[in-house]
C-alpha positions in Angstrom: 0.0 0.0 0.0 1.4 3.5 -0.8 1.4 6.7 0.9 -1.2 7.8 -1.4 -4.0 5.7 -0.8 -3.4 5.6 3.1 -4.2 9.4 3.1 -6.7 8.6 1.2 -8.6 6.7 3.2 -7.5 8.8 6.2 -9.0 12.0 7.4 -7.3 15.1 6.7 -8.1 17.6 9.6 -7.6 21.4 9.7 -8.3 23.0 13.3 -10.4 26.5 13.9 -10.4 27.3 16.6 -12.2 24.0 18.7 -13.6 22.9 15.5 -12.6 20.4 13.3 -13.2 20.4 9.7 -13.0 17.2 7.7 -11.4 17.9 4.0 -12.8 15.7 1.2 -10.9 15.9 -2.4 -13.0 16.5 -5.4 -13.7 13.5 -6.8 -14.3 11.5 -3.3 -17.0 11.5 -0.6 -16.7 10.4 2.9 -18.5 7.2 4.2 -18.5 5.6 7.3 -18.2 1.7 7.4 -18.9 -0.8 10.2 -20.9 -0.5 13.6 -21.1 0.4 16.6 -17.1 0.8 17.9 -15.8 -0.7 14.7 -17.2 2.1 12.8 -14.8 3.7 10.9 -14.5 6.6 7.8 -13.0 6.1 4.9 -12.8 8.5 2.0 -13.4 6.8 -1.7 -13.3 7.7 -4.8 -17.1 8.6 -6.6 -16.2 6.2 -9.2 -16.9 3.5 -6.5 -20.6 4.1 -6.6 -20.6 2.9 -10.4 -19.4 -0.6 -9.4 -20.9 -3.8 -8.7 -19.5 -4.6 -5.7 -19.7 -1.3 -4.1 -23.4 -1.3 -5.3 -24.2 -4.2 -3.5 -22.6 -2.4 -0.5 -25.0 0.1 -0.9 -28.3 -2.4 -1.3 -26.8 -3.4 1.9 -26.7 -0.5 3.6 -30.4 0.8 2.4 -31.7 -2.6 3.8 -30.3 -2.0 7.0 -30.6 1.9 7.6 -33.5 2.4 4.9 -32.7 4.6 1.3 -33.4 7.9 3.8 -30.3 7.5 5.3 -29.5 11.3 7.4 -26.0 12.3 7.2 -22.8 10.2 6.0 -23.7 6.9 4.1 -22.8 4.1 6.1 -22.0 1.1 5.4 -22.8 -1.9 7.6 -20.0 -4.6 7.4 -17.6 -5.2 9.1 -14.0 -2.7 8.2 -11.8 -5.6 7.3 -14.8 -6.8 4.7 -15.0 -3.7 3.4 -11.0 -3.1 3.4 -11.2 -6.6 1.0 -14.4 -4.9 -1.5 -12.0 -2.0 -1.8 -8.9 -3.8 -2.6 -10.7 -5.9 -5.2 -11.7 -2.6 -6.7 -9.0 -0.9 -6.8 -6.6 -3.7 -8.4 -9.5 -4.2 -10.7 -9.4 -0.3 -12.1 -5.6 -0.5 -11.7 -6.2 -3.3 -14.3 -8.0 -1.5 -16.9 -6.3 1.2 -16.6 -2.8 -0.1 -17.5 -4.5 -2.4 -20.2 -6.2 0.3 -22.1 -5.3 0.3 -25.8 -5.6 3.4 -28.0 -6.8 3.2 -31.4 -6.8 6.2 -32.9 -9.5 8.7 -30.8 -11.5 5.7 -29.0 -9.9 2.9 -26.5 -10.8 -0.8 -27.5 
């Protein structure tokens, strides 16, 4: 694992004054995943929501916490599941991305 997805998935924290503000990069949106005191946040890329797996994630969650959910999405398995969904993910768009082929204007 690199530096770069750990701080990912990491909070990054600015202080005012008492206050804490949580950053999000463009592109990404916070979620929380587990329960109870095994809940943790992670931050993902949007792209996530477009996948199978993650989707099912999702079904998951809206059976659990109903499709009104108020606040951060959360995910109910357990952090080392979801640590496994996220790997699969990523080595799958690490995948396509390195085996894209350009033929002329369009990818094939």
């Amino acid at each position: 694992m690199g530096s770069g997805e750990k701080s990912l998935r990491s909070s990054h924290l600015h202080h005012h004054g008492k206050k804490q503000v949580r950053d999000v990069p463009k592109g990404y949106l916070a979620i929380k995943v587990g329960q109870g005191e095994e809940q943790q946040r992670f931050v993902v890329p949007v792209i996530y929501f477009n996948h199978p797996l993650f989707m099912q994630l999702l079904k998951e969650a809206e059976e659990e916490y109903g499709f009104d959910q108020k606040g951060t999405i959360t995910i109910p398995c357990h952090v080392e599941e979801f640590r496994y969904v996220q790997g699969m993910i990523d080595r799958e768009r690490s995948l396509h991305h390195h085996h894209q082929h350009v033929v002329g204007c369009f990818r094939v």
